[in-house]
MARDODO-9844 format. One line per field, with one value per residue (C-alpha): x, z, y; residue number from 1. Coordinates in steps of 0.2 Angstrom, whole numbers, plus 2048, in hexadecimal, padded with zeros to 3 digits. Each point is the difference from the previous one (the first is absolute). Layout:
% residues N
xx = X, ...
zz = Z, ...
yy = Y, ...
n = NUM, ...
//
This chain:
% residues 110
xx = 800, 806, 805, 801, 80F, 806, 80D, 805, 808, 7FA, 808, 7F4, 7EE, 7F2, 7F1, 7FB, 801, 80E, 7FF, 810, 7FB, 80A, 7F6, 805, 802, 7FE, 805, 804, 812, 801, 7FB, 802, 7F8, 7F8, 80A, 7ED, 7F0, 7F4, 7F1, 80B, 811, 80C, 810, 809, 80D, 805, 811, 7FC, 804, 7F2, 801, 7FB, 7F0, 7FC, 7ED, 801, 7F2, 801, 7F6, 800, 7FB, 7F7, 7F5, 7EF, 7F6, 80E, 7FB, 80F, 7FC, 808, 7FF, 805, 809, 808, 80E, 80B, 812, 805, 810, 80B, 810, 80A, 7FF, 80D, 7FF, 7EE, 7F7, 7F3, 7F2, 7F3, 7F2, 7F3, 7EE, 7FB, 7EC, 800, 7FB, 7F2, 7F4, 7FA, 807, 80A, 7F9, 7FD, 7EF, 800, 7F6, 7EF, 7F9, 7F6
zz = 800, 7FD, 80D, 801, 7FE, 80F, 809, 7F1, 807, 803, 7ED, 7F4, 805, 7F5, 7F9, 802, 80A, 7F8, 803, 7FE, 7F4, 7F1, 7F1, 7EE, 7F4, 7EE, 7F8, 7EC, 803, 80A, 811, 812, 814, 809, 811, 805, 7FA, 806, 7F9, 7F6, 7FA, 800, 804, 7F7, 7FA, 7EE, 7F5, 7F3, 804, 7FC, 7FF, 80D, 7FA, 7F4, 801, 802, 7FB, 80D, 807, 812, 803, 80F, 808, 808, 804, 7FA, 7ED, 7F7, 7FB, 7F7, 803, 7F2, 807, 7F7, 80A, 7FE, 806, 80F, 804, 7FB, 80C, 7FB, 80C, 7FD, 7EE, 801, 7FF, 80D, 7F8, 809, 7F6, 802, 7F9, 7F3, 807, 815, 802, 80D, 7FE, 811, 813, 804, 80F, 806, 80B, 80C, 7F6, 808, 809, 7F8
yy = 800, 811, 80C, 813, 808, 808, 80A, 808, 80F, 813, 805, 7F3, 808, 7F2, 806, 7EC, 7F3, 7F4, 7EE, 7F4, 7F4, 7F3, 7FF, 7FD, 80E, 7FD, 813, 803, 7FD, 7F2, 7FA, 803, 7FF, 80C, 806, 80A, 809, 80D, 806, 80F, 7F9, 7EE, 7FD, 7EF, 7FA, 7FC, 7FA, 811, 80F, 80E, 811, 80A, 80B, 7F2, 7F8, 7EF, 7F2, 7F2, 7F2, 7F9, 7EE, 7FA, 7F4, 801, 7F0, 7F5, 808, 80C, 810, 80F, 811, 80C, 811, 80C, 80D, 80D, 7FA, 80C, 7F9, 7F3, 7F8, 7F3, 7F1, 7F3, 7FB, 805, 811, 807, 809, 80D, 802, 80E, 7F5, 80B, 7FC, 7FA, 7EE, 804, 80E, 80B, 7FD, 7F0, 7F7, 7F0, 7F9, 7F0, 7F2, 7FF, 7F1, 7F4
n = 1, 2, 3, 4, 5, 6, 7, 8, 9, 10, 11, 12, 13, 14, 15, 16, 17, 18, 19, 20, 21, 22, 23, 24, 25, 26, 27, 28, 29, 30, 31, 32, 33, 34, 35, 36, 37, 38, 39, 40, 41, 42, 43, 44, 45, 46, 47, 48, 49, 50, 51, 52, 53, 54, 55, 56, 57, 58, 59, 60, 61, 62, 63, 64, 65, 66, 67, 68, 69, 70, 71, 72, 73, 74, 75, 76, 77, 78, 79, 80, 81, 82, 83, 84, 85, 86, 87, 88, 89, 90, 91, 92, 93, 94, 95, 96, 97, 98, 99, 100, 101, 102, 103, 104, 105, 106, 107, 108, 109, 110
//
């Protein structure tokens, strides 16, 4: 299960709530794993280097109820670090993956 990001330090101020999760990426110049996701951007990690302002097409992968799923993102590439032989991209989701106020409510009793 993923787990929000925390004690991040006073100079990275979110907008969203980030949640550590590994996840495939499949973007049009190869593939990678996210590190973590919030509702406004995603952070992963990739063998290609992009260009810092680009837009990006990617695509997560993930599973709910044991079925895979694919969720279609497009971003603009905030930053990019180089992290062994691989690259760290930030990416700004061009369009947030939720809409209105994140929360979340106790399941009621049945």
């Amino acid at each position: 299960m993923a787990e929000p990001t925390a004690g991040l330090g006073a100079r990275e101020k979110r907008a969203a709530v980030r949640f550590d999760t590994r996840m495939p990426v499949q973007t049009e110049h190869g593939e990678g794993t996210t590190q973590n996701v919030s509702a406004q951007g995603v952070s992963f990690e990739t063998d290609v280097e992009p260009r810092a302002g680009a837009l990006v097409n990617f695509s997560i992968e993930y599973q709910l109820h044991g079925r895979k799923h694919q969720l279609l993102c497009e971003g603009k590439v905030v930053r990019v670090e180089a992290h062994g032989d691989r690259f760290r991209v930030a990416a700004r989701l061009v369009a947030p993956l939720f809409d209105g106020i994140e929360s979340v409510q106790p399941a009621k009793p049945r």
